[in-house]
C-alpha positions as CSV (number, residue, x, y, z in Angstrom):
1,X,1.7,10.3,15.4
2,X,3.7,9.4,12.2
3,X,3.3,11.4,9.1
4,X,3.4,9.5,6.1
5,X,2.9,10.8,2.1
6,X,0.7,8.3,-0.1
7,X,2.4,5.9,-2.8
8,X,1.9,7.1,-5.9
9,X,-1.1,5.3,-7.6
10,X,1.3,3.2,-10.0
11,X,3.4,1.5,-7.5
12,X,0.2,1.4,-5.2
13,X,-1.2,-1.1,-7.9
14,X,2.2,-2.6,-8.4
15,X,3.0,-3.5,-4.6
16,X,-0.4,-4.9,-4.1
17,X,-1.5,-3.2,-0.5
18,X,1.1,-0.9,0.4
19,X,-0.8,2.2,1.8
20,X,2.1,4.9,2.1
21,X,5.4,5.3,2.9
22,X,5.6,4.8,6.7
23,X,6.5,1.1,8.0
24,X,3.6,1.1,10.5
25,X,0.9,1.9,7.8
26,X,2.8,-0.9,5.6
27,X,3.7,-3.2,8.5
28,X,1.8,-6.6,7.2
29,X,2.6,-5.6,3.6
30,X,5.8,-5.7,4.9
31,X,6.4,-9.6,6.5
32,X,4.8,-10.8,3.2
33,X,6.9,-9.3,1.2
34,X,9.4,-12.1,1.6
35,X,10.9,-14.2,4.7
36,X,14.0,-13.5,6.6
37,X,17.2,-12.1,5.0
38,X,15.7,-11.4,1.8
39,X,13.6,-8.0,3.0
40,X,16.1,-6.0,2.6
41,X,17.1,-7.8,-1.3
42,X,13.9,-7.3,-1.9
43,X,13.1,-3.8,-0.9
44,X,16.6,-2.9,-3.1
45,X,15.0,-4.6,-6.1
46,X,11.5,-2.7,-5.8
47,X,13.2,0.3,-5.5
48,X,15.1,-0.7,-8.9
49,X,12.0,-0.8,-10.6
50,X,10.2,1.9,-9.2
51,X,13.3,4.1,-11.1
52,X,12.5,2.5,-13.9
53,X,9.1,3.8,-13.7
54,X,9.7,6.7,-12.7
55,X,12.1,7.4,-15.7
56,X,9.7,6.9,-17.6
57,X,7.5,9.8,-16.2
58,X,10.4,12.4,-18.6
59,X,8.7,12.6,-22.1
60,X,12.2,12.4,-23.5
61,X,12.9,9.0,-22.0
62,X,9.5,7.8,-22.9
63,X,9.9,8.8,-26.2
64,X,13.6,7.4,-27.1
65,X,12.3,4.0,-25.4
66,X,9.1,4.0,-27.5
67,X,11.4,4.3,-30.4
68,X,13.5,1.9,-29.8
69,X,16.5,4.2,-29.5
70,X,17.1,4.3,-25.8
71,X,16.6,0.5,-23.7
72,X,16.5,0.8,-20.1
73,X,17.3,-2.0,-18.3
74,X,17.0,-2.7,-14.6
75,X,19.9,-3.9,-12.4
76,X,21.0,-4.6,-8.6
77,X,24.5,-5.3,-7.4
78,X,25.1,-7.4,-4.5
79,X,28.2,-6.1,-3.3
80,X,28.5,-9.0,-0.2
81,X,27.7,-12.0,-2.4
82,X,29.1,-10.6,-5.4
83,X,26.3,-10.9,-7.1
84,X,24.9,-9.0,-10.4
85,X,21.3,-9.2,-11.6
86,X,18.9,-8.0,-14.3
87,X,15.2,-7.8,-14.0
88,X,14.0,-9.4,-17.1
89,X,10.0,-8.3,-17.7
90,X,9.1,-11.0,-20.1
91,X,9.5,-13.1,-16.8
92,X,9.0,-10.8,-14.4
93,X,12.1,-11.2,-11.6
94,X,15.5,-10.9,-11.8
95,X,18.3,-12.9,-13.1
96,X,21.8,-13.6,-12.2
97,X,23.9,-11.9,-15.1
């Protein structure tokens, strides 16, 4: 039997039917995520913005960002393809940079 601990209630409504954090609960969530080669992108990005999120959580942070003295931005490096992105929220997905 596999033990698995619950999302927290603010990615569960963000990830739209994950149900914890083991890949059998998760397995269908999993193979819609994306097709192919891009899982593994894709799970790197999520986790991007779940440490957003999650810095946000530290009433310092929340307060300097509220503000307007502190910006947090989100970014993955793709150290194969050379590749540098940055999630922009107005849109919703990342961007090359």
């Amino acid at each position: 039997m596999e033990l698995a601990k619950p999302l927290p209630v603010s990615l569960q409504k963000r990830c739209h039917g994950w149900k914890s954090t083991s890949y059998t609960d998760n397995e269908a969530w999993y193979r819609r995520l994306v097709t192919g080669g891009q899982r593994p992108r894709a799970l790197e990005k999520q986790a991007v913005l779940a440490s957003l999120e999650n810095l946000m959580i530290f009433p310092f942070v929340k307060s300097a960002v509220c503000e307007g003295v502190l910006s947090l931005n989100g970014l993955w490096t793709g150290i194969g393809e050379e590749g540098l992105e940055c999630f922009d929220p107005t849109m919703g997905r990342f961007l090359p940079v």
